[in-house]
N, CA, C and O atoms as a printed pandas DataFrame, in Angstrom:
     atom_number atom_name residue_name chain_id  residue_number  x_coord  y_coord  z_coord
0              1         N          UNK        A               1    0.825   -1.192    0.000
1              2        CA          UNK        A               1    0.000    0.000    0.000
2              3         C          UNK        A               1    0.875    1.264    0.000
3              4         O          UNK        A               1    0.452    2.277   -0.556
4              5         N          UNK        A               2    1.946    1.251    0.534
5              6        CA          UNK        A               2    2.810    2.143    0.888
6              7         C          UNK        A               2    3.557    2.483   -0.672
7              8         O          UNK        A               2    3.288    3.614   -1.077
8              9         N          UNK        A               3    4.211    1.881   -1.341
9             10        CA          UNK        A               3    4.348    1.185   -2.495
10            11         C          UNK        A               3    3.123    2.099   -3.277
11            12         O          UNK        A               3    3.254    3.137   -3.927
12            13         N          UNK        A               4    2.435    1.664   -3.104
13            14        CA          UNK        A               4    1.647    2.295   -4.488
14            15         C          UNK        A               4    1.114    3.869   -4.285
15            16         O          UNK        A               4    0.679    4.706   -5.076
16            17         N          UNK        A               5    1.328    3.868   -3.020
17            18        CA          UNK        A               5    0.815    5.882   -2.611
18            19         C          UNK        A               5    2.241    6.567   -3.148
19            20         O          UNK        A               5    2.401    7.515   -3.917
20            21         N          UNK        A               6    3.380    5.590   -2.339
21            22        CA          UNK        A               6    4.927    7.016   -3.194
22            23         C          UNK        A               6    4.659    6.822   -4.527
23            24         O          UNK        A               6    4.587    7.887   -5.139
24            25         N          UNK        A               7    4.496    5.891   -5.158
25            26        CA          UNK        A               7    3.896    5.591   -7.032
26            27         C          UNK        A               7    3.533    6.617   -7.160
27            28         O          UNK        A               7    4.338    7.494   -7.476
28            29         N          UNK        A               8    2.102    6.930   -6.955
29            30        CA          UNK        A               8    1.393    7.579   -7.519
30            31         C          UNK        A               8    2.038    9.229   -6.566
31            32         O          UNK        A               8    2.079   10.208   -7.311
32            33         N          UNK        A               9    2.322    9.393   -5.629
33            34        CA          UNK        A               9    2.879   10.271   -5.200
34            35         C          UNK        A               9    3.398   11.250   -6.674
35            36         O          UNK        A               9    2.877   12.083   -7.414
36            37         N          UNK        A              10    4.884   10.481   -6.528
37            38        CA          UNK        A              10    5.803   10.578   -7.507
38            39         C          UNK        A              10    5.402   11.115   -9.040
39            40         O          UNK        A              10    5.737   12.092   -9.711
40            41         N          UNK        A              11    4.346    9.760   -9.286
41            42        CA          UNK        A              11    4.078   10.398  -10.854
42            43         C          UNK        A              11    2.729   11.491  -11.237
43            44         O          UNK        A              11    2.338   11.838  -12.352
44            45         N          UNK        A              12    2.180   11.887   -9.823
45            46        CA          UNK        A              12    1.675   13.423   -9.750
46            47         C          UNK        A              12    2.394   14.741   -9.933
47            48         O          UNK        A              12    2.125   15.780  -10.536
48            49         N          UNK        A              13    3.817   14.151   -8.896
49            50        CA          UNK        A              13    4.715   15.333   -9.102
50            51         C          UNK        A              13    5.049   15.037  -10.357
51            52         O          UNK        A              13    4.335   15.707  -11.103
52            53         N          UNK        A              14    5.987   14.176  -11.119
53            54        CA          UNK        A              14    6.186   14.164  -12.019
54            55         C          UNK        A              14    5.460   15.244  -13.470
55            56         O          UNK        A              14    6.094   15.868  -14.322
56            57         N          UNK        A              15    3.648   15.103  -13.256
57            58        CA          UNK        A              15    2.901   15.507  -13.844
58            59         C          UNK        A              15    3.179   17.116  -13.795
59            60         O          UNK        A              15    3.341   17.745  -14.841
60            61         N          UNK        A              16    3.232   17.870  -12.249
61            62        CA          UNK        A              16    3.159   18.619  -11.902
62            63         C          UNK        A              16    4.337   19.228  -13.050
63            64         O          UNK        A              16    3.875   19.823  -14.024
64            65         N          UNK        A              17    5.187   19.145  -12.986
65            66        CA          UNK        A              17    6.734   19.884  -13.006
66            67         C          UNK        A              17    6.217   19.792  -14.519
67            68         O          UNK        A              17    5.621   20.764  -14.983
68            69         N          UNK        A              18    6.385   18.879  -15.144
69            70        CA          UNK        A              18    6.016   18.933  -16.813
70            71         C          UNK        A              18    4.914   19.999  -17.148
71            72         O          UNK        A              18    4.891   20.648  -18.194
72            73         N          UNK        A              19    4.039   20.092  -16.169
73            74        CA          UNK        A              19    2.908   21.540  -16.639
74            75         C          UNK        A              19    3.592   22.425  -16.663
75            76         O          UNK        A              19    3.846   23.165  -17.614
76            77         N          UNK        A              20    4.153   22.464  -15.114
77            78        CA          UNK        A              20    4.969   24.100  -14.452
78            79         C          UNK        A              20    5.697   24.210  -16.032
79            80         O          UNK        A              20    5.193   25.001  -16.829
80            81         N          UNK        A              21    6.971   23.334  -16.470
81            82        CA          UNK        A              21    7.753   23.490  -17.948
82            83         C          UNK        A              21    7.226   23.696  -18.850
83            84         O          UNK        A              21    8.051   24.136  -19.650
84            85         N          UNK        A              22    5.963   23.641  -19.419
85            86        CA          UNK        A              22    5.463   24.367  -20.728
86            87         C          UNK        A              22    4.617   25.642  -20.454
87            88         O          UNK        A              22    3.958   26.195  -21.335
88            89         N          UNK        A              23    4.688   26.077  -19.138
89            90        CA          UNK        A              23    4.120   27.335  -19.208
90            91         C          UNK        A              23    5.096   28.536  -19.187
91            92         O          UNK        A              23    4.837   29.719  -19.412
92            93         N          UNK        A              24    6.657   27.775  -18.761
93            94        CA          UNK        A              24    7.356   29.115  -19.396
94            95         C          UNK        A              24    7.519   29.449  -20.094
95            96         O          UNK        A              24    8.066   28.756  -20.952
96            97         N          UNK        A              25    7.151   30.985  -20.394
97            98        CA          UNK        A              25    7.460   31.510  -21.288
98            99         C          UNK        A              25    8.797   32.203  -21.669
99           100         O          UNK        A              25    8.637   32.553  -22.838
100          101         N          UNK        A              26    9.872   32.525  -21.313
101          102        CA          UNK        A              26   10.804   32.898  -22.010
102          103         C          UNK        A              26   11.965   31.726  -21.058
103          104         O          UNK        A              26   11.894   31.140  -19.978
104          105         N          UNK        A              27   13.292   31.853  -22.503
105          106        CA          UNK        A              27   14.385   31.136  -21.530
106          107         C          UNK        A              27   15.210   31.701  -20.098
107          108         O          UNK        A              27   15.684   32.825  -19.936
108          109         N          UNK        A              28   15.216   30.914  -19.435
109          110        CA          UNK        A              28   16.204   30.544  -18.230
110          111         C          UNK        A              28   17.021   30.990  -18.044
111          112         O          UNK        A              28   17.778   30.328  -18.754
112          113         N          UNK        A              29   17.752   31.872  -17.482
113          114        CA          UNK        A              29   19.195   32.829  -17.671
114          115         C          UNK        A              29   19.389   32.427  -16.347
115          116         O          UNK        A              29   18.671   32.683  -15.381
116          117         N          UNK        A              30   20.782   31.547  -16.400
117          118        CA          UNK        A              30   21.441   30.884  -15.592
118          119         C          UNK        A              30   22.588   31.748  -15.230
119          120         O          UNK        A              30   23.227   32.299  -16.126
120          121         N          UNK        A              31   22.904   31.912  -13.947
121          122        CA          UNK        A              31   24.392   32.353  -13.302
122          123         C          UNK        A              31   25.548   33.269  -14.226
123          124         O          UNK        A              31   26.607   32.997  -14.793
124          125         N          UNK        A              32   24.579   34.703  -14.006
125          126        CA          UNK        A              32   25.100   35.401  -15.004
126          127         C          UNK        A              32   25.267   36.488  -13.108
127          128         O          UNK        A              32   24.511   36.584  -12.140
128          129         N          UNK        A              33   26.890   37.169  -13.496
129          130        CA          UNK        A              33   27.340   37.445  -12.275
130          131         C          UNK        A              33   27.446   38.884  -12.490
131          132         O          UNK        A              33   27.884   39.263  -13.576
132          133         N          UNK        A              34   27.170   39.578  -11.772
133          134        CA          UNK        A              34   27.017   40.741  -11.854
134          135         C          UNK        A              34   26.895   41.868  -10.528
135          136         O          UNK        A              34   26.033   42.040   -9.667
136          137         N          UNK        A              35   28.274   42.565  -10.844
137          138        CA          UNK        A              35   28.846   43.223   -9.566
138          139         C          UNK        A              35   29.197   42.769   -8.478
139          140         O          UNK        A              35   30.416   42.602   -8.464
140          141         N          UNK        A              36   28.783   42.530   -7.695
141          142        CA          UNK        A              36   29.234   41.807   -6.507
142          143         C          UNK        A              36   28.337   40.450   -5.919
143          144         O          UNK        A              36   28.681   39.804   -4.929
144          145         N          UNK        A              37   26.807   40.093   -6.955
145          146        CA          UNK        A              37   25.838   39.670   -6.227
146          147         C          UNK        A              37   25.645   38.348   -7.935
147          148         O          UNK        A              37   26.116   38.605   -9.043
148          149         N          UNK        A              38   25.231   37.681   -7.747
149          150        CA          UNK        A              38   25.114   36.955   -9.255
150          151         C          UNK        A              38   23.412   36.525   -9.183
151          152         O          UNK        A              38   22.587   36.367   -8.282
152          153         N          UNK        A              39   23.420   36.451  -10.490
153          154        CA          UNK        A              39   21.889   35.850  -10.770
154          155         C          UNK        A              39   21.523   34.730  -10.994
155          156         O          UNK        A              39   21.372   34.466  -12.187
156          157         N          UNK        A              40   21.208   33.539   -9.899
157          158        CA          UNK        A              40   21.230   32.300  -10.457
158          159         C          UNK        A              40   20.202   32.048  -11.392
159          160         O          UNK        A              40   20.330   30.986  -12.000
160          161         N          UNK        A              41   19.103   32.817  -11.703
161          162        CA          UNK        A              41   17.790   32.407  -12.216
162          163         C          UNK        A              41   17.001   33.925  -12.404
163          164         O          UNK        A              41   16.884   34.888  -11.646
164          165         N          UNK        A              42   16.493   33.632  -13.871
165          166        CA          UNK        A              42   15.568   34.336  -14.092
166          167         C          UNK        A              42   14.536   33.849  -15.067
167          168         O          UNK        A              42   14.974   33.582  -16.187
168          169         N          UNK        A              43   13.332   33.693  -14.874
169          170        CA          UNK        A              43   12.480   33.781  -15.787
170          171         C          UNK        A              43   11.130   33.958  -15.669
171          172         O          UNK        A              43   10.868   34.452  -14.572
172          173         N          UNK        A              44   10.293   33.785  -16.256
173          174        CA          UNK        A              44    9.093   34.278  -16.507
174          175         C          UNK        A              44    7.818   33.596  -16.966
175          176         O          UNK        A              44    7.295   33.479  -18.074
176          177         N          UNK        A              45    7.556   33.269  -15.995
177          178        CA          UNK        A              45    5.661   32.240  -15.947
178          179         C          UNK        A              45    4.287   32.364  -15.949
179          180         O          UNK        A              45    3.555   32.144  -14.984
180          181         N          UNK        A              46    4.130   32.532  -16.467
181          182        CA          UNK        A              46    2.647   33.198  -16.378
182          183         C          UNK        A              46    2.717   34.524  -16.125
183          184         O          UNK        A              46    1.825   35.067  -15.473
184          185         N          UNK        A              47    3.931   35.313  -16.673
185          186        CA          UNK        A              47    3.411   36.774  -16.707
186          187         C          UNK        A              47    4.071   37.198  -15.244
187          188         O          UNK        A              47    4.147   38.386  -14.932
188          189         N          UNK        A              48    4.472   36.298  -14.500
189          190        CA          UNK        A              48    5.468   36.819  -13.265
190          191         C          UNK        A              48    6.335   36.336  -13.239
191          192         O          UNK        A              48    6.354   35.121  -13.042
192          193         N          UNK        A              49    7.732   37.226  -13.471
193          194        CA          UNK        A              49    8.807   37.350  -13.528
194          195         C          UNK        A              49    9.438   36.648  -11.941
195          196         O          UNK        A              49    8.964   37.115  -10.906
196          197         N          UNK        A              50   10.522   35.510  -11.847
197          198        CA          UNK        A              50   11.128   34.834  -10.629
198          199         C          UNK        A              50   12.491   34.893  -10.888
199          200         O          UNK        A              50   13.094   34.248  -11.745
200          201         N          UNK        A              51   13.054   35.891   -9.915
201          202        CA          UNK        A              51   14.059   36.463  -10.184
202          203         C          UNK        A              51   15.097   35.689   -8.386
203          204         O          UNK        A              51   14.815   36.013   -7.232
204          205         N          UNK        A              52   16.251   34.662   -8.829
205          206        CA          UNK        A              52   16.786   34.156   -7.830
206          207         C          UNK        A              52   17.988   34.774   -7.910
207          208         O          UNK        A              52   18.672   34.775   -8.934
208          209         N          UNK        A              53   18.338   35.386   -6.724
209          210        CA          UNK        A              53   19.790   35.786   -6.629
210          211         C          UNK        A              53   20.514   35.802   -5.304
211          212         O          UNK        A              53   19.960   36.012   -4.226
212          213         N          UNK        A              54   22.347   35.461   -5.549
213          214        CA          UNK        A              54   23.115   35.401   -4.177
214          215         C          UNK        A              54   23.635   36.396   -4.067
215          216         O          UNK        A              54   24.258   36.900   -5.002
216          217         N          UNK        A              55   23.527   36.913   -2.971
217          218        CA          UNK        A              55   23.591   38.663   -2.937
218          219         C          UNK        A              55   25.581   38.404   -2.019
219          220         O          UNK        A              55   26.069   37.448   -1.416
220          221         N          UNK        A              56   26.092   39.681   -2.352
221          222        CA          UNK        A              56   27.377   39.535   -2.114
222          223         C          UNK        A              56   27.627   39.030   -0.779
223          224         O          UNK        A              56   26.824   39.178    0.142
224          225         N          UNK        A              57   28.862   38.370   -0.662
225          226        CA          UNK        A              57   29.438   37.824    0.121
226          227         C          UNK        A              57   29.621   38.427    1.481
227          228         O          UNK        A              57   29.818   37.760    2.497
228          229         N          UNK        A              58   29.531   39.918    1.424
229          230        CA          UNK        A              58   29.893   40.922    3.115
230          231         C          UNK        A              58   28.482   40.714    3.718
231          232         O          UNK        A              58   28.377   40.998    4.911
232          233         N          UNK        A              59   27.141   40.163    2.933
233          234        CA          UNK        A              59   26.057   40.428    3.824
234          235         C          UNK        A              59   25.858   38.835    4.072
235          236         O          UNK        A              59   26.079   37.816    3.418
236          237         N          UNK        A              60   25.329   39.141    5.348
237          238        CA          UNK        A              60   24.327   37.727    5.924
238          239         C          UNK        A              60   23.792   37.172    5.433
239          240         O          UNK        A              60   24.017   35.962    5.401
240          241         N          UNK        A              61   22.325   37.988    4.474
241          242        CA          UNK        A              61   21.759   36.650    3.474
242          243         C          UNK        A              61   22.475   36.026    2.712
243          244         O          UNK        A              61   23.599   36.391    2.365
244          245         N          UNK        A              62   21.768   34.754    2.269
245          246        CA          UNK        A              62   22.822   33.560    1.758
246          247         C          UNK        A              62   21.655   33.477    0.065
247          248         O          UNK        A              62   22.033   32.793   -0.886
248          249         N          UNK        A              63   20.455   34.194    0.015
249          250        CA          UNK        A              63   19.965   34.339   -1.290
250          251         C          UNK        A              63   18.676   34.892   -1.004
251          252         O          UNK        A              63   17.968   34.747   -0.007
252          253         N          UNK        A              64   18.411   35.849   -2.530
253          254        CA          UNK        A              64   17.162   36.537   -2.545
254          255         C          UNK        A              64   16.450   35.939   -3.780
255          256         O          UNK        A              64   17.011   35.655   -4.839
256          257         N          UNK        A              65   15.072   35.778   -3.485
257          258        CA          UNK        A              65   13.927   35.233   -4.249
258          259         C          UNK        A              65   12.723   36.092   -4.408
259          260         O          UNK        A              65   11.720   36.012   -3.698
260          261         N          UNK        A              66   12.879   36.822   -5.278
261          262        CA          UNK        A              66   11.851   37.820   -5.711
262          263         C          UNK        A              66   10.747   37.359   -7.053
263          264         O          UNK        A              66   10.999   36.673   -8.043
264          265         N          UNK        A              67    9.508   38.004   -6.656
265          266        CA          UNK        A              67    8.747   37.719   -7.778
266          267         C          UNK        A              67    8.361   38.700   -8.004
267          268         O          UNK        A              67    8.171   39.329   -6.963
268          269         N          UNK        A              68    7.967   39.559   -9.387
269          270        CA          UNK        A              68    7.555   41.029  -10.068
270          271         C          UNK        A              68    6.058   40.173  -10.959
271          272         O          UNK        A              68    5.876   39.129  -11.585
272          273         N          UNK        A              69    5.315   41.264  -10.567
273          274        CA          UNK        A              69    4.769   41.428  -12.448
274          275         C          UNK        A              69    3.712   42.318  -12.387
275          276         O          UNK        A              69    2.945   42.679  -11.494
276          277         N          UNK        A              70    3.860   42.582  -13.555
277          278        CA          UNK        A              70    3.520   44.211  -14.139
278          279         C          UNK        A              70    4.756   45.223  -13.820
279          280         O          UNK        A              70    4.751   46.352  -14.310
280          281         N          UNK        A              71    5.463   44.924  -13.259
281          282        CA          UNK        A              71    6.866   46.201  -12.447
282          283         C          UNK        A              71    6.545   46.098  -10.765
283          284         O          UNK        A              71    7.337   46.567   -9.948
284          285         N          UNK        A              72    5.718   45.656  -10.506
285          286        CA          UNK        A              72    5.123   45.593   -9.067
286          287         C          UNK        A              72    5.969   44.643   -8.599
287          288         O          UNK        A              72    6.309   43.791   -9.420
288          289         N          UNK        A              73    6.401   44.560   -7.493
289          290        CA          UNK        A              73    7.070   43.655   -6.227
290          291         C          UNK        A              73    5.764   42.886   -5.858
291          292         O          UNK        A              73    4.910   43.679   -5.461
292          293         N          UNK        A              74    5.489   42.043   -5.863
293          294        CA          UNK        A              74    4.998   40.495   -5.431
294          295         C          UNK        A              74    5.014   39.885   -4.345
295          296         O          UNK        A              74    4.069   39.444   -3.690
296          297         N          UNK        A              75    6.648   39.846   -4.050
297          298        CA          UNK        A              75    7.720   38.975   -3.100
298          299         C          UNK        A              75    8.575   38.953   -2.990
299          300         O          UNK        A              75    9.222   38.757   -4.019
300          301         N          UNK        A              76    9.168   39.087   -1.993
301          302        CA          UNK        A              76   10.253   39.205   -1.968
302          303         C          UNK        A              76   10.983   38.504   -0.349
303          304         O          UNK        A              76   10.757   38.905    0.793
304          305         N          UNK        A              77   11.882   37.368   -0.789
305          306        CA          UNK        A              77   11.993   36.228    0.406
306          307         C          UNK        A              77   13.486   35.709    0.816
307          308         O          UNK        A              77   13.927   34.635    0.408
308          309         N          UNK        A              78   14.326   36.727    1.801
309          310        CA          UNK        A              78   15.904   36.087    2.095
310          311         C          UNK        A              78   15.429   34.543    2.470
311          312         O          UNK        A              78   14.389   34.035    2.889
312          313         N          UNK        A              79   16.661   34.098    2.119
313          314        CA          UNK        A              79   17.318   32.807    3.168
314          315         C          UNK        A              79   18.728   33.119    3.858
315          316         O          UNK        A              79   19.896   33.166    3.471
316          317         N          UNK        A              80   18.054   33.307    5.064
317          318        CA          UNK        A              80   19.421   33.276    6.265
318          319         C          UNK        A              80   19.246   35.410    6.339
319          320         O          UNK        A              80   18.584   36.367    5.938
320          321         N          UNK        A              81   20.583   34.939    7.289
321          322        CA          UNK        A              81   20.549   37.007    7.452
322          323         C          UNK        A              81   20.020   37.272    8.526
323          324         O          UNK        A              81   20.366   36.456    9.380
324          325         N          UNK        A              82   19.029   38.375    9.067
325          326        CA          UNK        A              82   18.628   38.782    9.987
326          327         C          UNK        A              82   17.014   38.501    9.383
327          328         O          UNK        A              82   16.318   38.983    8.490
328          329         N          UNK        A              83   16.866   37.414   10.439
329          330        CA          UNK        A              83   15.127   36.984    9.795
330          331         C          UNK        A              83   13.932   37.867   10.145
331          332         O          UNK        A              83   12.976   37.935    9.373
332          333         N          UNK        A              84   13.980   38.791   11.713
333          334        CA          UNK        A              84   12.773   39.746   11.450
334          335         C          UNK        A              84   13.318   41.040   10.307
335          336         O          UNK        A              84   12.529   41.712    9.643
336          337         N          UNK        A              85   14.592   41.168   10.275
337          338        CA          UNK        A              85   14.421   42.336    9.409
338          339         C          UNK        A              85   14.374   42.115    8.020
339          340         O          UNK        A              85   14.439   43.160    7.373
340          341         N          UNK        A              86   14.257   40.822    7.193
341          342        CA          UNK        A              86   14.077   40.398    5.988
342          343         C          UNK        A              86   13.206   39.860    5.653
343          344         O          UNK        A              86   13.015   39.587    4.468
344          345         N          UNK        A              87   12.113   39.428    6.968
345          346        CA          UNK        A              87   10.533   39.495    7.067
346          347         C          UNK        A              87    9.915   40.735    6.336
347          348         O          UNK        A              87    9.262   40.918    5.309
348          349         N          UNK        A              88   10.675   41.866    7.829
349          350        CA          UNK        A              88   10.183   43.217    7.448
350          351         C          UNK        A              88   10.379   43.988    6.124
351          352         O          UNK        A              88    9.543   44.779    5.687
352          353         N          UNK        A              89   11.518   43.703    5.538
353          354        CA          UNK        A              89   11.952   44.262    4.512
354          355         C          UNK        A              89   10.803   43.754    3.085
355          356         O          UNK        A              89   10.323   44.437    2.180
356          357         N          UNK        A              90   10.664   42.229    3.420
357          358        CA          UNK        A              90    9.193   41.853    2.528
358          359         C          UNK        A              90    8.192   42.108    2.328
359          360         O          UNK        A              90    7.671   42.319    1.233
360          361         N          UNK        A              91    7.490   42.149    3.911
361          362        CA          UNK        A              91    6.558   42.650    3.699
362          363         C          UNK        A              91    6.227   44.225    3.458
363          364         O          UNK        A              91    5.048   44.548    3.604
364          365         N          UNK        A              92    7.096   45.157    3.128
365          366        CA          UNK        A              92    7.247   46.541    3.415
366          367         C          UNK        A              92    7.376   47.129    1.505
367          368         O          UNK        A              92    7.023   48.104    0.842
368          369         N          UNK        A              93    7.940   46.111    1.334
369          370        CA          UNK        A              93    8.260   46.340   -0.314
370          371         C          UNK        A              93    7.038   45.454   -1.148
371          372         O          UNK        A              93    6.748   45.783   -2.298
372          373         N          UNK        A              94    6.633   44.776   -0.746
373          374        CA          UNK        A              94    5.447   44.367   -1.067
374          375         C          UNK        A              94    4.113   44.979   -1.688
375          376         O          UNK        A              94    3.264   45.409   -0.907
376          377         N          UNK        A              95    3.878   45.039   -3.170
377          378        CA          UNK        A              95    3.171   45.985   -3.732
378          379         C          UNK        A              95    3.952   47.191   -4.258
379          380         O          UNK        A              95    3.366   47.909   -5.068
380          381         N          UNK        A              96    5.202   47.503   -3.898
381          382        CA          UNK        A              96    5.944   48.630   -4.408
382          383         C          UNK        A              96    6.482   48.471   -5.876
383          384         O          UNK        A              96    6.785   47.302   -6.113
384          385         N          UNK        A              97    6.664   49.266   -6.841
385          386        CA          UNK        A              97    7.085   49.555   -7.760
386          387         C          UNK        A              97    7.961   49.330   -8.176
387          388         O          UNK        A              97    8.258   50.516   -8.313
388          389         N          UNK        A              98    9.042   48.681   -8.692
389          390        CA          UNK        A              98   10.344   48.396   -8.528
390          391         C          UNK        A              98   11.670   49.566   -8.296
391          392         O          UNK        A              98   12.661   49.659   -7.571
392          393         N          UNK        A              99   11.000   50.374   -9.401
393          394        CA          UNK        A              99   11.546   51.983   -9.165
394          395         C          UNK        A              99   11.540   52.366   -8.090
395          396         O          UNK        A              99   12.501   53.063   -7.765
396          397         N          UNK        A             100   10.569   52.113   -7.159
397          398        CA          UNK        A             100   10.137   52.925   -6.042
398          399         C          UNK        A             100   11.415   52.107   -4.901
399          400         O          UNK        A             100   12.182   52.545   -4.043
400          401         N          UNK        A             101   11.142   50.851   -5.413
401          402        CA          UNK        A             101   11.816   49.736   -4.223
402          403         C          UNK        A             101   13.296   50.057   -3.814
403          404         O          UNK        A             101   13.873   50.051   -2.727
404          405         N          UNK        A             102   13.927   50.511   -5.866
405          406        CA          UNK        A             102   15.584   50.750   -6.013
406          407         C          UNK        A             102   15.712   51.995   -4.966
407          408         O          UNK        A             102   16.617   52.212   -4.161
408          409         N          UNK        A             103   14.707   52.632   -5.186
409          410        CA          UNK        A             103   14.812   54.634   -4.848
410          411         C          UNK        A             103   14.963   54.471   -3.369
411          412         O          UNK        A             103   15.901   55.089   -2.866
412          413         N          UNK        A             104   14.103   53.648   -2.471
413          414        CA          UNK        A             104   14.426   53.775   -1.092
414          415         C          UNK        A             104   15.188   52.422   -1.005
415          416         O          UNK        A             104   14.711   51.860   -0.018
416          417         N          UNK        A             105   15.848   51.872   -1.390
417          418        CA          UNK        A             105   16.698   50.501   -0.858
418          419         C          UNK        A             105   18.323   50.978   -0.834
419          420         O          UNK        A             105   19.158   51.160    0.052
420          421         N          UNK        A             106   18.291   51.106   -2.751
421          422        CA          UNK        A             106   19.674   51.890   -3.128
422          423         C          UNK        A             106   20.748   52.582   -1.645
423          424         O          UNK        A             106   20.264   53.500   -0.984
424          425         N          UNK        A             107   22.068   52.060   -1.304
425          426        CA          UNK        A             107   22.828   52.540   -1.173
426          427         C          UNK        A             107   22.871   52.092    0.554
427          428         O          UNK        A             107   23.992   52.106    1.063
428          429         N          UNK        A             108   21.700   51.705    1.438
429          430        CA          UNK        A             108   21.931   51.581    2.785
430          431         C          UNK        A             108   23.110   50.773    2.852
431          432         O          UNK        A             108   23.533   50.102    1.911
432          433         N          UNK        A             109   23.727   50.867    4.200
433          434        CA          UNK        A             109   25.015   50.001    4.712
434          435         C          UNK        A             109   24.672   49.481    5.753
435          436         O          UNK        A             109   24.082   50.080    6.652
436          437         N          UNK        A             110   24.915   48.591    5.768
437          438        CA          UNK        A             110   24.902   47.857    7.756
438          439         C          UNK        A             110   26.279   47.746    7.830
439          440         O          UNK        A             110   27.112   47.172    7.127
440          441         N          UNK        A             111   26.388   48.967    9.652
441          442        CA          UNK        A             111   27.671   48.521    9.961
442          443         C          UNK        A             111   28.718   49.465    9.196
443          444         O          UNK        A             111   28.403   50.550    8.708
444          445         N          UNK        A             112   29.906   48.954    9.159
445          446        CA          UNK        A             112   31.236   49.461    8.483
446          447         C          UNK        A             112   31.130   48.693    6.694
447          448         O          UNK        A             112   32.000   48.842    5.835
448          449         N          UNK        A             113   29.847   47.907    6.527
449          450        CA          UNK        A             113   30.164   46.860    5.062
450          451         C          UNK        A             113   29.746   47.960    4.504
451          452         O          UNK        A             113   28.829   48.677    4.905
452          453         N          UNK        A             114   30.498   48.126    3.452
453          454        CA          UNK        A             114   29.543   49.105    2.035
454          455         C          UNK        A             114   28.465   48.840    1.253
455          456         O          UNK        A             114   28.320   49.280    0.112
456          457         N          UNK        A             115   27.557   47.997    1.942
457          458        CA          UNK        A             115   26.618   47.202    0.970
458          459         C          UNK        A             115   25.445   46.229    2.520
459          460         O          UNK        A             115   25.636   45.721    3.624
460          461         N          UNK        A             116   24.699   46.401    1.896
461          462        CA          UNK        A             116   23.391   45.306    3.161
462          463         C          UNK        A             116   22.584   44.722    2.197
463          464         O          UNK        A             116   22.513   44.789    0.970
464          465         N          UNK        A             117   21.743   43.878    3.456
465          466        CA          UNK        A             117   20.646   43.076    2.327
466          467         C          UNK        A             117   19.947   43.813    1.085
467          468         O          UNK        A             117   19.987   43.556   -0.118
468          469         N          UNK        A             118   19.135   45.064    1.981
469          470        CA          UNK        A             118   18.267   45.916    1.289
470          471         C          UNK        A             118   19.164   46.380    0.250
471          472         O          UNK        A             118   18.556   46.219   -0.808
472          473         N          UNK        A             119   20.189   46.825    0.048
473          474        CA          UNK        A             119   20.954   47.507   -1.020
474          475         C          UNK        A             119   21.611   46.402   -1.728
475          476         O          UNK        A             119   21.967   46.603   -2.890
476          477         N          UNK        A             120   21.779   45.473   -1.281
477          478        CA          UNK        A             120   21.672   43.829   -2.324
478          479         C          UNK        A             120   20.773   43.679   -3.591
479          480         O          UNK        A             120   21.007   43.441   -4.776
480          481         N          UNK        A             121   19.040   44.046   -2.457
481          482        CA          UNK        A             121   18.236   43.743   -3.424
482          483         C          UNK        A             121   17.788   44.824   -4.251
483          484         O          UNK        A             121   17.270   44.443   -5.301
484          485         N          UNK        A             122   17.837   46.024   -4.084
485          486        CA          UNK        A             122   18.148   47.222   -4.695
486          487         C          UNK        A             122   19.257   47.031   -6.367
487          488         O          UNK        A             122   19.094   47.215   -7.573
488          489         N          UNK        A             123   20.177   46.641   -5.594
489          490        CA          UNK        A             123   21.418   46.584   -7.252
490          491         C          UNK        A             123   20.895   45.159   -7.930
491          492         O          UNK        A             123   21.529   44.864   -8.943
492          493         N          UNK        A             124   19.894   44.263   -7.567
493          494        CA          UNK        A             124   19.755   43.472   -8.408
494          495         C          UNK        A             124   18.773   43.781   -9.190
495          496         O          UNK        A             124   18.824   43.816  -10.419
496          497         N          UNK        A             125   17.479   44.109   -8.239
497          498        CA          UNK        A             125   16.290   44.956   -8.862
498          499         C          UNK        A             125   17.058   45.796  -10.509
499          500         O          UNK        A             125   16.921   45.708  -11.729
500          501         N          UNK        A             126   17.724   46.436   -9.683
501          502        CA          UNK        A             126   18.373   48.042  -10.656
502          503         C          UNK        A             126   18.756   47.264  -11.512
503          504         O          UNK        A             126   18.275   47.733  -12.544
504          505         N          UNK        A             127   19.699   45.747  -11.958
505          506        CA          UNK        A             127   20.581   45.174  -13.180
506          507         C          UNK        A             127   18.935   44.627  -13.919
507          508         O          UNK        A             127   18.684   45.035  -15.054
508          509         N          UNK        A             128   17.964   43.769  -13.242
509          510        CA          UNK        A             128   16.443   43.506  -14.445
510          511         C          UNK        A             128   15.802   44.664  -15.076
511          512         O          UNK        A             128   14.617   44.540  -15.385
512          513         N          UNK        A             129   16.422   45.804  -15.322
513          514        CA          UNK        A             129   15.758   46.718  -16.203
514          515         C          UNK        A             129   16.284   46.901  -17.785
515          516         O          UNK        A             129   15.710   47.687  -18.539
């Protein structure tokens, strides 16, 4: 019984992922590096843009996962870093403009680093235009 639920488990997901793959619409732009932060992933599904990136090495987060569409911020989700303030930083940019997002993110520092999460996701925002 066990046996036939991971089966069918399996070849649901299976099903799944093959839909998710013909609904993208444009190609995959793989680990293209840029300034200090690289882009492992970009593309575009149903009209919302999923934009994965490892933001430089001086900050805490270990990667940013943003979703756009229309120019609007969606989502926006660290892994690792300072977790209420990359909560906060989500939910705060949330619905914002992307323009709007670069205009107040652009340039903050934590600390003595020349660069923080928010100004991570700021210069990546700023390179998808």
């Amino acid at each position: 019984m066990k046996r036939i639920l991971i089966l069918a488990l399996a070849a649901m997901f299976c099903a799944t992922v093959q839909a998710q793959e013909k609904t993208v619409t444009n190609q995959v732009k793989q680990e293209v590096v840029v300034d200090d932060y690289r882009i492992i992933k970009d593309e575009v599904v149903d009209g919302v843009r999923y934009v994965v990136a490892a933001p430089s090495a001086t900050v805490c987060s270990k990667q940013i996962d943003i979703q756009i569409k229309d120019g609007i911020i969606q989502s926006v989700v660290y892994t690792r870093g300072c977790d209420g303030n990359a909560k906060g930083i989500g939910a705060l940019i949330k619905g914002m403009s992307v323009e709007e997002a670069i205009r107040r993110l652009e340039g903050i520092t934590c600390g003595k680093r020349p660069t923080s999460c928010p100004d991570q996701l700021a210069r990546v925002l700023k390179s998808l235009n």
